[in-house]
C-alpha positions as CSV (number, residue, x, y, z in Angstrom):
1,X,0.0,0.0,0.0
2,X,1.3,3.8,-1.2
3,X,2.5,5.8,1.8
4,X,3.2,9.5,1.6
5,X,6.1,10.5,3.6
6,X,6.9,14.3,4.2
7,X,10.5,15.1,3.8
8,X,11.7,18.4,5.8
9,X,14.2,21.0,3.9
10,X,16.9,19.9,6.4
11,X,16.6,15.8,5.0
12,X,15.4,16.8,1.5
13,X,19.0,16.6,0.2
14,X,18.9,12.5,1.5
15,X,16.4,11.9,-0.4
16,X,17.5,13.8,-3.9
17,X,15.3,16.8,-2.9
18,X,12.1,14.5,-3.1
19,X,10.3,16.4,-0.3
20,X,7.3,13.8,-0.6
21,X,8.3,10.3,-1.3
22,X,5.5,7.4,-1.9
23,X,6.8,4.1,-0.7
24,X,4.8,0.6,0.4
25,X,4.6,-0.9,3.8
26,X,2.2,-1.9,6.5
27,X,3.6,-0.2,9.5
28,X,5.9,2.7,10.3
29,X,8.5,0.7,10.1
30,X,8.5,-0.8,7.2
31,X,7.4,2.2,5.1
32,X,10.7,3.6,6.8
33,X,12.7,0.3,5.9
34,X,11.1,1.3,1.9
35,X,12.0,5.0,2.2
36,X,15.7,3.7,3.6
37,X,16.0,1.0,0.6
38,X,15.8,3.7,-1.9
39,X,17.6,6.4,0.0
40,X,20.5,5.2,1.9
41,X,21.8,8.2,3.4
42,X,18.5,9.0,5.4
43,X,18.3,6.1,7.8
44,X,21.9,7.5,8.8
45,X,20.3,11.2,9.7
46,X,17.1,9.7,11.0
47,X,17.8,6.0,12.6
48,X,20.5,4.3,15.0
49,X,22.6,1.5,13.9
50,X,19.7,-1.1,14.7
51,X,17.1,0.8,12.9
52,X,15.8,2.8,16.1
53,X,14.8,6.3,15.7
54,X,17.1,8.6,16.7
55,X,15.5,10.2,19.7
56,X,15.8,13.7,18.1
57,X,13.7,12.7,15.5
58,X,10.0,13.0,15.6
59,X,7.4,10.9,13.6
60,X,4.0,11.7,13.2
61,X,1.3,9.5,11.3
62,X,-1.5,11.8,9.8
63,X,-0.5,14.1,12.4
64,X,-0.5,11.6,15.9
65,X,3.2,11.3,17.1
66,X,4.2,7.3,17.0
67,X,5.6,7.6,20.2
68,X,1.9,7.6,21.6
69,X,1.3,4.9,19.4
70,X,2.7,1.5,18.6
71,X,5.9,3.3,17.5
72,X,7.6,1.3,14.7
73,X,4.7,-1.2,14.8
74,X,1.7,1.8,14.3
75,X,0.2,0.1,11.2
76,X,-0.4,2.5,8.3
77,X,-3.8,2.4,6.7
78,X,-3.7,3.0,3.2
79,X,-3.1,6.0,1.7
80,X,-1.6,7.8,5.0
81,X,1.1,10.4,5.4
82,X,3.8,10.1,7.1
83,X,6.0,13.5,8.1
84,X,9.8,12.9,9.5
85,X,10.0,16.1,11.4
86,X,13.7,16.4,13.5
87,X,13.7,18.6,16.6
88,X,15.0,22.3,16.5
89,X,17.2,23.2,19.1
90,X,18.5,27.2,19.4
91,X,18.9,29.5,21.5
C-alpha cells in the first residue's frame, strides 16, 4: 500500500530533494525500511545502527506522534502520510 512520507528542507537533500516520497509498507516501520531502501543516506540522519529512531527525531502519522502509538509497529492504513520532522534546538 502507497505511503506518503513528508520530507523536511533539512533531510530533502537525503532523499534527492524529493520532499514527498510514496513508498509501500504496513507499519511505520517498514514504510521507513522502503523510504531507507531507496535512500541510503537518510536512515543514517534519522535511525540508529539497529534501525531505532534517533531520539531527536520526531514521527508523526497523519498528524499523531508514534511515540503515543505503537511506534515502529503503528500500522499505516492505506493512503496515510507520514511527516519525518527532527527537533530544532536554538537558542
Amino acid at each position: 500500500m502507497a505511503v506518503t512520507v513528508k520530507i523536511p528542507p533539512q533531510l530533502a537533500a537525503a532523499t534527492g530533494g524529493d520532499r514527498a516520497p510514496s513508498v509501500d509498507g504496513q507499519t511505520v516501520g517498514e514504510v521507513l525500511g522502503a523510504l531507507y531502501a531507496e535512500h541510503t543516506e537518510l536512515k543514517d540522519r534519522v535511525a540508529d545502527e539497529d534501525g531505532t529512531l534517533r531520539r531527536f527525531v520526531n514521527v508523526f502519522l497523519d498528524g499523531e506522534d508514534i511515540r503515543f502509538l505503537d511506534g515502529l509497529e503503528t500500522q499505516v492504513p492505506e493512503g496515510a502520510e507520514l511527516q519525518i520532522l527532527p527537533a530544532v534546538a536554538g537558542g
